[in-house]
N, C-alpha and C positions, 0 to 999 in steps of 0.2 A: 254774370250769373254766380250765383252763390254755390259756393264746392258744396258739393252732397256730403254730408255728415254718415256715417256709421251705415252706409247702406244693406249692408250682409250681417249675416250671424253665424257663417258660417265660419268652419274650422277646419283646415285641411289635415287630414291626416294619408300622407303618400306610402307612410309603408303597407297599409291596408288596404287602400284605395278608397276610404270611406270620408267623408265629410258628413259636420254634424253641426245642429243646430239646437239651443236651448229656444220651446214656443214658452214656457213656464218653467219655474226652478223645481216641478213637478213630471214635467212631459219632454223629452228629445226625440227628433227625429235623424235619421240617419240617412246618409244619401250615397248609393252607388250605382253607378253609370252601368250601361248597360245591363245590369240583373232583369232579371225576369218574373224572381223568387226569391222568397225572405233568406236573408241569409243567415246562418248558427252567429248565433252568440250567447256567451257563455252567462246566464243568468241565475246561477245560483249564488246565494249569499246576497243581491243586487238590488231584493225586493222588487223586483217587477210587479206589478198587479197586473197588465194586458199587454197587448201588441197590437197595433196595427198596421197594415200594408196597403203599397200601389204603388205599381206601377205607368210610369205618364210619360210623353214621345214630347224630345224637345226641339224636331225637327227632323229633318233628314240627315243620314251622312254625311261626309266629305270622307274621302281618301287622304293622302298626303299630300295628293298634289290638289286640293284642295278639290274634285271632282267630285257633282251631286249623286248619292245613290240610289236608287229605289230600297233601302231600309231606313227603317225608325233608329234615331239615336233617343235610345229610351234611359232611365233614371229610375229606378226603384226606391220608394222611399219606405223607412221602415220608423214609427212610430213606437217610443217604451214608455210606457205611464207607471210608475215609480209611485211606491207606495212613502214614501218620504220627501220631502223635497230637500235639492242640492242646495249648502249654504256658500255661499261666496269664496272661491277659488278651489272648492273642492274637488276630488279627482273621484273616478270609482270606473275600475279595470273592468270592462266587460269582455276581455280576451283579446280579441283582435283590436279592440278598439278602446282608447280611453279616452273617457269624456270627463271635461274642466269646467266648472259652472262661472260666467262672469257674467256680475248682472249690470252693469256698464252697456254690454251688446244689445242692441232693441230687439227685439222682438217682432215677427210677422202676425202675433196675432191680432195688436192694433190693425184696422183697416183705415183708414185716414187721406186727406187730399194731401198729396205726397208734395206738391208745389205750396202750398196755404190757401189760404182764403184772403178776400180781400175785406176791409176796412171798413164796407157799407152790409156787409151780410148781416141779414138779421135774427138767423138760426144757423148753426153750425154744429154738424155733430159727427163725433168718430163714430169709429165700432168698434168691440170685443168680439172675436169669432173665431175657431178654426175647424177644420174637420180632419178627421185621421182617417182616410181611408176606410180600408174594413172597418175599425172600431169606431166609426162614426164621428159625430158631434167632440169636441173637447167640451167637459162640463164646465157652465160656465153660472149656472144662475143662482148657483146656491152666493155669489158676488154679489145679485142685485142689493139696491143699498147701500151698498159699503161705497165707501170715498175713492173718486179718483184725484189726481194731480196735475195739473201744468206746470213745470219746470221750466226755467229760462236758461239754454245750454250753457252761455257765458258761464253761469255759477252755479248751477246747478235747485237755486232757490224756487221754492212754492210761490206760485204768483194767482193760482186762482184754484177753487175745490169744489165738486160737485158731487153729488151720488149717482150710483152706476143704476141704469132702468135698464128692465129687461123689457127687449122687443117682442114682438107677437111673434108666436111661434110657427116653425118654417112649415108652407104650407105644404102638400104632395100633392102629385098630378097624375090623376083618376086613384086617389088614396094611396099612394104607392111607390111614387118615384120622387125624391124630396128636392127642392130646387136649390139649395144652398147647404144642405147637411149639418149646418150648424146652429149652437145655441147662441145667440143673439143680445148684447149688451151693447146699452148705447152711451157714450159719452158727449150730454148737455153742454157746449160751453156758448152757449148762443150771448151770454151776458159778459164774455171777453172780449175785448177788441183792440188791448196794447200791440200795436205795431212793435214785432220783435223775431227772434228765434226760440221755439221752445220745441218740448218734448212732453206727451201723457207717462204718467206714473202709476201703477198701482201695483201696492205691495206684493200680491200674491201671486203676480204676471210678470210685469218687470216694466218697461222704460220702451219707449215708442221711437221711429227715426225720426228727427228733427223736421218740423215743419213752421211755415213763418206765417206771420198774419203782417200784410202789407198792400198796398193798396198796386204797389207791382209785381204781381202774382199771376192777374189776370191779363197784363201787358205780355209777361214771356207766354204767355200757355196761348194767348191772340197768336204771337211769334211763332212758334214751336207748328202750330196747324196753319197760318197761313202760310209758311215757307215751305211746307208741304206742298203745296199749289206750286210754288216755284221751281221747287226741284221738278215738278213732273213738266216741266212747261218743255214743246218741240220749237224746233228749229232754231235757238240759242244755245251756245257755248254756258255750260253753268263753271264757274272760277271762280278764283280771289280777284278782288275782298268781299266776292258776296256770297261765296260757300268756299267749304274745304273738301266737301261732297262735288270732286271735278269731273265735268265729262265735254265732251268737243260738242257742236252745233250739228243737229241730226238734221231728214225728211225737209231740206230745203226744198224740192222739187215734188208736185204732184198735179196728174192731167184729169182731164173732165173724165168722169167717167157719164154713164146710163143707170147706173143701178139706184131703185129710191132709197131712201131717207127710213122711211118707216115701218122701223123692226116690228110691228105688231104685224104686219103684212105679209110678212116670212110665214107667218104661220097658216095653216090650214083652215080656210073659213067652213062654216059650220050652217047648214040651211043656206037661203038666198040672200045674196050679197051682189051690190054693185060695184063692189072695188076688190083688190087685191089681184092673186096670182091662178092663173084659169090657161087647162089645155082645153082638146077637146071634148073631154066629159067631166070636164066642171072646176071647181076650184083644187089649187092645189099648194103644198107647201113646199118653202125652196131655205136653203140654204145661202145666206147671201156672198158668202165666198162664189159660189158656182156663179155668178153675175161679174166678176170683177177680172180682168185678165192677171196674165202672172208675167205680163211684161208689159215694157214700155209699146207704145203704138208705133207701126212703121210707115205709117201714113205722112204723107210730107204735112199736112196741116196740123199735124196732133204737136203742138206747143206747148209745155210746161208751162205752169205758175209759179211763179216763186213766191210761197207763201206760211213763211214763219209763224206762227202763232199757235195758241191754244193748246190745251194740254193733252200728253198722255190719257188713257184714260183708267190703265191699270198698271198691270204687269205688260198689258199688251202697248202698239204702241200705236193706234187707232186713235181718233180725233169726232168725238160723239155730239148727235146732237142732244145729248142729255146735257151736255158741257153748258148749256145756253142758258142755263137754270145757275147755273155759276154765276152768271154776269150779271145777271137778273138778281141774284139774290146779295152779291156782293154790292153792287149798286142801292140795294133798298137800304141794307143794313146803314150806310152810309147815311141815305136821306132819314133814315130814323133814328141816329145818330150822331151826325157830323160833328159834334165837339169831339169824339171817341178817337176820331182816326185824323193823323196830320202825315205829312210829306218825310221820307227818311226812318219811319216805322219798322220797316221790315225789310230795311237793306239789299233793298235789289237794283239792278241798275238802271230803274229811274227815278232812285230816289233822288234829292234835289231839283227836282224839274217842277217843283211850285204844286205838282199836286200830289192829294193823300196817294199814300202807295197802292191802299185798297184796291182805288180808281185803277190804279196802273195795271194793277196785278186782274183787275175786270177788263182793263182796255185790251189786255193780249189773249183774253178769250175772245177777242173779235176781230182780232188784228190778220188771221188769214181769211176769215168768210171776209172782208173785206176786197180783200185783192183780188176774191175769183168772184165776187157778187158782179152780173153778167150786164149788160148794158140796157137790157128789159125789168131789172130790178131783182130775180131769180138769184135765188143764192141755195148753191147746194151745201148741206150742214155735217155728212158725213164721210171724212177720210179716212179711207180703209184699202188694203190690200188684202190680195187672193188667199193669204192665210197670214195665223198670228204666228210670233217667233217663240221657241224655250228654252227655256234657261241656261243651254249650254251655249248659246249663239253671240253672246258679249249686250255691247252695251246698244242705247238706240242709233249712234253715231254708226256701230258695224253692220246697221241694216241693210241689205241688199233689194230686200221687196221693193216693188215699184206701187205708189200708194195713187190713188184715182180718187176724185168727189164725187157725189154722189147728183145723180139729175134735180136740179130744181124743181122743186115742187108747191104747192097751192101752200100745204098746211105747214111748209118743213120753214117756207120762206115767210110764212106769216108770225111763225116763233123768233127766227131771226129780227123781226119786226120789230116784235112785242119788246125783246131783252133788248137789243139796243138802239129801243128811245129810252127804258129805263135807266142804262146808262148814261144816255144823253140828258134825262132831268139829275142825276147826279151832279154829274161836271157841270152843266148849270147851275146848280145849288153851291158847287165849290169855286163858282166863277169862272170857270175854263170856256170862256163863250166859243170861241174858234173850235175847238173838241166838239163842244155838241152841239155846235149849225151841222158840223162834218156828219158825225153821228144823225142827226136829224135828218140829213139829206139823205144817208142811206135809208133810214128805216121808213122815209114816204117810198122812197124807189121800191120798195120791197112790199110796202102797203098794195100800193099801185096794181103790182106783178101780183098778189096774191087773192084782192079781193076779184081780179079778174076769170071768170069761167074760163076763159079760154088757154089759159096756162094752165089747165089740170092735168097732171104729168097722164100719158098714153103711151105705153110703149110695145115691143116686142124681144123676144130672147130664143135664143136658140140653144139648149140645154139639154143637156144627154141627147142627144137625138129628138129633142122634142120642139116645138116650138111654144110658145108660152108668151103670154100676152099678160099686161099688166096694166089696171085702170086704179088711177087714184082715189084715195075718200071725196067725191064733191062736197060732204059739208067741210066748212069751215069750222076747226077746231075751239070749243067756245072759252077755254082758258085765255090761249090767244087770242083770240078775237078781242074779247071784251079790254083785257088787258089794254092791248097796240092801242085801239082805240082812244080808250081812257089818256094815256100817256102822249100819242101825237093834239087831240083836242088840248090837255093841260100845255103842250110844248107851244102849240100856233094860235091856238085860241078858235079854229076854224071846226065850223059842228058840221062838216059832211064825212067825218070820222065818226060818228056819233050812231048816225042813220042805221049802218050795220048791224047795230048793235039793239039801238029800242025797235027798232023792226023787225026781231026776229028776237025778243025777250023772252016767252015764254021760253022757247027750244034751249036757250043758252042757261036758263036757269035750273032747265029740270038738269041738262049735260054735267052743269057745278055741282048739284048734289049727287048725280053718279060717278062723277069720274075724281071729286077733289081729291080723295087718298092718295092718289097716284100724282096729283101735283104738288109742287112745291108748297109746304105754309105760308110763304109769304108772296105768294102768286100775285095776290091782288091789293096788296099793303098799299101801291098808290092811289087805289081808292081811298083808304084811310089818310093818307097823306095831302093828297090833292083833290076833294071831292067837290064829284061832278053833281050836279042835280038832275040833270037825266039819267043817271045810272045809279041812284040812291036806290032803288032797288037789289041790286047787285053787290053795293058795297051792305046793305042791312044784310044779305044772304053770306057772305063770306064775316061779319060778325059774327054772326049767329054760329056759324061751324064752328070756325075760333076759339069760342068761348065755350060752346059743348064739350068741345074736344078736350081743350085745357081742364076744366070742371074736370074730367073724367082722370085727367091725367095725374091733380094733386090730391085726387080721391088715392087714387093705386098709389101715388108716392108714397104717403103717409100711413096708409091701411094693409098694402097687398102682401108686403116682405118684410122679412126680419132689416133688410136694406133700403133706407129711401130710394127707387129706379122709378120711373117713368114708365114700366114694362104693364103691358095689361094682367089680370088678376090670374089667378092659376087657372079659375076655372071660367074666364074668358074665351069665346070662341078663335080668338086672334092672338091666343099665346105662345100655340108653335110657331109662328111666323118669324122667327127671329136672325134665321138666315142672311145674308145679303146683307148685311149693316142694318135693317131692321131694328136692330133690338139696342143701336146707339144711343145713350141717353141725351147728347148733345146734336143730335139730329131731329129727336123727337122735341127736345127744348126749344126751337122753333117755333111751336106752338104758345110755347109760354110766353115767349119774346114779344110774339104778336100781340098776344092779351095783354101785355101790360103797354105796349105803346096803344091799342085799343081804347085802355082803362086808367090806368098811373093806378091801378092796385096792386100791392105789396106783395099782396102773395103771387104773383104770377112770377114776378123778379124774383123772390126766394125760389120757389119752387126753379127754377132756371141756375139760380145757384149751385142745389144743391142738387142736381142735373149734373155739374161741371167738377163737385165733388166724386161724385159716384166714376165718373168716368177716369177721374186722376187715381185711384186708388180707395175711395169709400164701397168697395165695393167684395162680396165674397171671395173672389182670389187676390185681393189684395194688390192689383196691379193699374199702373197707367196704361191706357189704353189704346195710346197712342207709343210710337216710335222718338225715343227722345226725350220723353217726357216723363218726369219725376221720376224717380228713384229705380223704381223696378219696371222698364216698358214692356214690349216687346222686342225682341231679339233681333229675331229670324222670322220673316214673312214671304209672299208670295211675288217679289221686286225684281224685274230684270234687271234693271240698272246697279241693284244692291248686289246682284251674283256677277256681276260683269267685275263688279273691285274686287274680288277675289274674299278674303275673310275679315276684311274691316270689318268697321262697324257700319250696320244699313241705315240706308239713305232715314235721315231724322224729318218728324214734322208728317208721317204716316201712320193710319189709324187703319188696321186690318179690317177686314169683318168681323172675327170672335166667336160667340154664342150662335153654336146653329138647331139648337132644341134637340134634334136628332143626333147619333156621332154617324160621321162620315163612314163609309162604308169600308175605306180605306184603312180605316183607324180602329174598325173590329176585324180586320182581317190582320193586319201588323203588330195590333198593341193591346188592344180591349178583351177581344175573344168573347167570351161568355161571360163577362164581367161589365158586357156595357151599360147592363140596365143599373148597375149600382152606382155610376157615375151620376152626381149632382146635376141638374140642367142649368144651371148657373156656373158651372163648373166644365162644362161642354165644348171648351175652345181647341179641338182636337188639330192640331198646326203638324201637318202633313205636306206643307207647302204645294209645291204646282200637283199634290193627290187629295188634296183637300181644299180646293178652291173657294166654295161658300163659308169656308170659315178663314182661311188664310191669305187670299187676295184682300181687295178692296176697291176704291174707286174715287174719283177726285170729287163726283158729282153726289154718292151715295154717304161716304164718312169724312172725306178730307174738308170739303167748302163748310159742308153743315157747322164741323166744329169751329172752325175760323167764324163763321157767322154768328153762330151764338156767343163765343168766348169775344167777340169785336162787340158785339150790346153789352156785355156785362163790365167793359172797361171801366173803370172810376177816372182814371185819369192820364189820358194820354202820353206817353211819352216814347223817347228814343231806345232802341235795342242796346245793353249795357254791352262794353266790350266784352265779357264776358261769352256774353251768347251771341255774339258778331264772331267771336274769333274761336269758336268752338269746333274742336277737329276731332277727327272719328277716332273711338280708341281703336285698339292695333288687331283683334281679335271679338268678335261677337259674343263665341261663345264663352267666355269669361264675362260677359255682363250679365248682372243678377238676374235680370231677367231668363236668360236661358233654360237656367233650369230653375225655375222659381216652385213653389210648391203649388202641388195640385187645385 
């Protein structure tokens, strides 16, 4: 990997305790830790014109001995807009502080993909942007017009020139609360494509951090989120040579439990219902902790499993059946791709074993529902114990909980179905015939046990005092359904997989258009891939979303924001929704990916591009978005495993949640106060860590796979992880990376 050029601008100044940064040879901000409130500075003679302030939380505490606090480690930053601008190396005492202009240092106002762009993109574009706090917007449009530059670092030389456009301007939400704060210039260079290093230049701003145009850009950033996967995986020892992020082998052991599968069931049903949780005067909601014991069984028959596999699911150290959407979706990307991904990829330990690592990295999300899938075909999909761990408890190797599976069930065991015979036409597709007979074998066993009425899980509970009975959904879940189906008929060629499905069409198709939100985008790709003629219905109705969805999505790219995002329009009913990894642009790119295997139209793959830009840093805080990634990541997030090394640097290849539309309640009580409504909603990533979870956790299933699936479509050309990023070790201190304290 290529050493990061010039990542900071900062300037320490320790007898002050101030750091400072030039955004323009016109504008400095100033940065000191802990403040609350502007702090004096002596501005006479200095030409100020304005000022602006904020204050922003860059995490929580630590003590000395590196113990998390319940207080905000906040950062006040203070904004001087100068009515002259600084000429090159000059000095101007502001009392406490003196600030040295060097226009050599880049600048944050550039917003840009902090990794590059690859070789086939067919628009690419920076941004000019910054916001100052109270004082708003940085002016920026009286630029439009005027020339910007690409420089090539080597020497410094102009290698290509464009004029600066200004974007549409930033819209507000219910006229009132603006989504980005800033004045919006974009930088064209969609007509470069010299593979090289270079930098933006424009005179009046200064010089951008170094970013590369190479067709291996999109290889690290696949790298960087699928190893994400990896670190989060249970029951392996993670080591050299395949991370420097080390921890021992966790949750080898886990016994059957009774408790279902199906967390919509927890909840309190509403009118008449056939299923869910029921005392004696009617339905009721439970807590699924309260199902689960807080110790091992004393039963002489209660026998462990020894079952390694599958991943983490967060911070906690649970084992989801959302995970299944992993393997399912790791697996398609493959079949819609197979030149993209080869064996040795992503440096885990089975690379060299002949197949892509993708595969591998799909085979150990199914590697323990395997071992405990029951000898009637029932596989239960969720590992969990009696409560989650925090942050103060080590790592998942020091975990003491005793974790249980979850009871087999009709609809839980018919998803295990669906995702791996998906997997199974993978390894088929890659030749691994022995994998997926094996594969295959499980997913009829589980067909078998699920189209069966008579395994519809029925149970009883004995809870607070109460007694509590629990009946399964009898229908059959029609994503699944249709899905297993389709996948076993293409796997054996035998159509009593079939029957299920055109015998009960209408139902399955009205289910597709109410529930696909909540499924995967690429739920039903092997229809596109392998299509069946009795289910050409089904595959026209999941086109048809596809390509709505998408339409909709490069309408908002290009129209909604001063920022190309993927996010719905301001005054779309589904714009606060941005919470939970919602509002990821390379989750939502998914959609796009689809459309262009759908279609081979162009714009569906740029639009995915430039999805993968926004998310590396094209975006208004100007940061990668993931852990690891380009230049200014994320720091500090919501990782048990990252608090258990004490103040490294956290675990890389992790994409938080971010943008929660609202600030965390935590975060006007600590940091905001009365000052929340003036904070950007683009600007919203209030990181409070384990007090701010919808914007600070994440989840393998929600942001980590998404990004690996789409950045694994957009590959140009496959190859091997550079020693570089094989041999990449944690720096020594978190808070010392830019990201930390990066600006508002």
């Amino acid at each position: 990997m290529k050493k990061l050029l010039l990542i900071m601008t900062l300037v320490p100044l320790l007898a002050s305790g101030v750091e400072y940064e030039f955004l323009t040879p016109h504008v400095a901000v100033l940065k000191r830790d802990g403040a609350m409130a502007p702090a004096n500075h002596a501005t006479v003679g200095q030409n100020i014109l304005s000022e602006g302030f904020w204050v922003k939380e860059n995490g929580l505490l630590r003590d000395k001995e590196g113990k998390i606090l319940k207080k905000a480690d906040v950062t006040a930053f203070t904004y001087l807009v100068f009515g002259t601008p600084f000429k090159k190396g000059e000095k101007r005492d502001l009392g406490p502080v003196v600030l040295q202009y060097d226009p050599e240092r880049p600048t944050q106002v550039f917003k840009l993909n902090q990794l590059g762009n690859g070789i086939n993109q067919k628009k690419k574009y920076a941004y000019l942007g910054a916001w100052l706090g109270y004082a708003g917007a940085l002016p920026l449009k009286h630029l439009a017009g005027k020339e910007f530059e690409i420089r090539r670092t080597s020497d410094g030389k102009c290698v290509f020139k464009n004029a600066l456009r200004l974007r549409r301007s930033d819209p507000k939400y219910k006229w009132r609360i603006p989504f980005t704060g800033e004045e919006v210039l974009e930088l064209d260079y969609s007509d470069f494509n010299t593979p090289g290093e270079y930098y933006f230049y424009v005179g009046s701003v200064g010089r951008s951090m170094a970013f590369t145009i190479s067709s291996g850009t999109l290889n690290e950033a696949f790298y960087i989120h699928a190893r994400g996967l990896y670190h989060k995986r249970c029951g392996i020892a993670k080591k050299q040579p395949f991370t420097a992020w080390e921890s021992p082998a966790c949750h080898q052991k886990v016994y059957q439990g009774k408790f279902p599968e199906n967390i919509d069931d927890y909840r309190k049903k509403k009118g008449v219902t056939a299923h869910g949780f029921a005392d004696r005067n009617g339905y009721v909601g439970l807590r699924h902790f309260d199902l689960i014991p807080g110790k091992a069984p004393s039963f002489i028959d209660a026998k462990p499993f020894n079952a390694p596999g599958g991943w983490h699911d967060a911070a906690d150290y649970d084992r989801r059946p959302f995970h299944l959407r992993i393997v399912s979706d790791l697996a398609t990307v493959y079949l819609m791709k197979p030149e993209n991904f080869i064996d040795g990829q992503l440096n885990i330990p089975e690379s060299g074993n002949g197949i892509p690592d993708i595969l591998d990295e799909a085979a150990w999300g199914v590697k323990h529902l395997l071992a405990v899938q029951q000898k009637n075909g029932g596989v239960g999909t969720w590992f969990e114990a009696s409560s989650h761990p925090g942050p103060g408890e080590g790592g998942a190797h020091k975990d003491r909980r005793v974790y249980f599976i979850s009871a087999p069930s009709r609809n839980g065991t018919l998803e295990y179905a669906a995702s791996v015979s998906t997997l199974a036409l993978a390894m088929k597709k890659a030749n691994r015939f022995v994998e997926a007979e094996k594969l295959l074998d499980s997913a009829v066993k589980a067909w078998n046990f699920a189209l069966d009425p008579h395994n519809r899980l029925s149970t009883w509970f004995y809870v607070k005092r109460k007694m509590i009975s629990y009946m399964e959904n009898g229908t059959l879940e029609a994503g699944s359904l249709v899905k297993a189906a389709a996948n076993l008929y293409t796997l054996t060629g035998d159509k009593k997989y079939l029957a299920p499905v055109t015998d009960d069409q209408k139902r399955l198709l009205a289910a597709f258009n109410s529930h696909f939100w909540k499924w995967s985008q690429l739920s039903w790709m092997t229809l596109e891939l392998f299509p069946v003629r009795e289910l050409a219905a089904f595959q026209a109705e999941y086109r048809k979303m596809i390509l709505r969805d998408a339409g909709k999505m490069l309408s908002a790219q290009e129209h909604a924001y001063p920022y190309r995002t993927l996010w719905h329009a301001h005054n779309a009913n589904w714009v606060h929704a941005m919470a939970w990894g919602n509002y990821h642009p390379l989750r939502r790119a998914m959609t796009l990916i689809a459309a262009h295997k759908m279609t081979g139209e162009e714009k569906f793959l740029t639009g995915a591009y430039l999805a993968n830009d926004y998310h590396n840093g094209a975006n208004p805080l100007g940061r990668s978005m993931t852990s690891g990634l380009g230049k200014i990541f994320p720091a500090v997030f919501l990782d048990l495993p990252s608090y258990a090394e004490g103040i490294r640097e956290f675990v890389p290849g992790i994409t938080p949640y971010g943008n929660t539309f609202g600030i965390d309640r935590n975060g006007v009580k600590m940091v905001y106060k009365g000052d929340a409504d003036k904070l950007p909603i683009f600007r919203r990533y209030v990181n409070l860590e384990f007090l701010s979870v919808p914007a600070s956790e994440y989840s393998v299933w929600e942001t980590i796979a998404p990004a690996a699936v789409t950045t694994g479509y957009l590959i140009e050309k496959a190859a091997l992880p550079s020693a570089g990023l094989k041999n990449r070790k944690p720096a020594p201190d978190f808070r010392k990376l830019p990201g930390y304290r990066a600006l508002p």
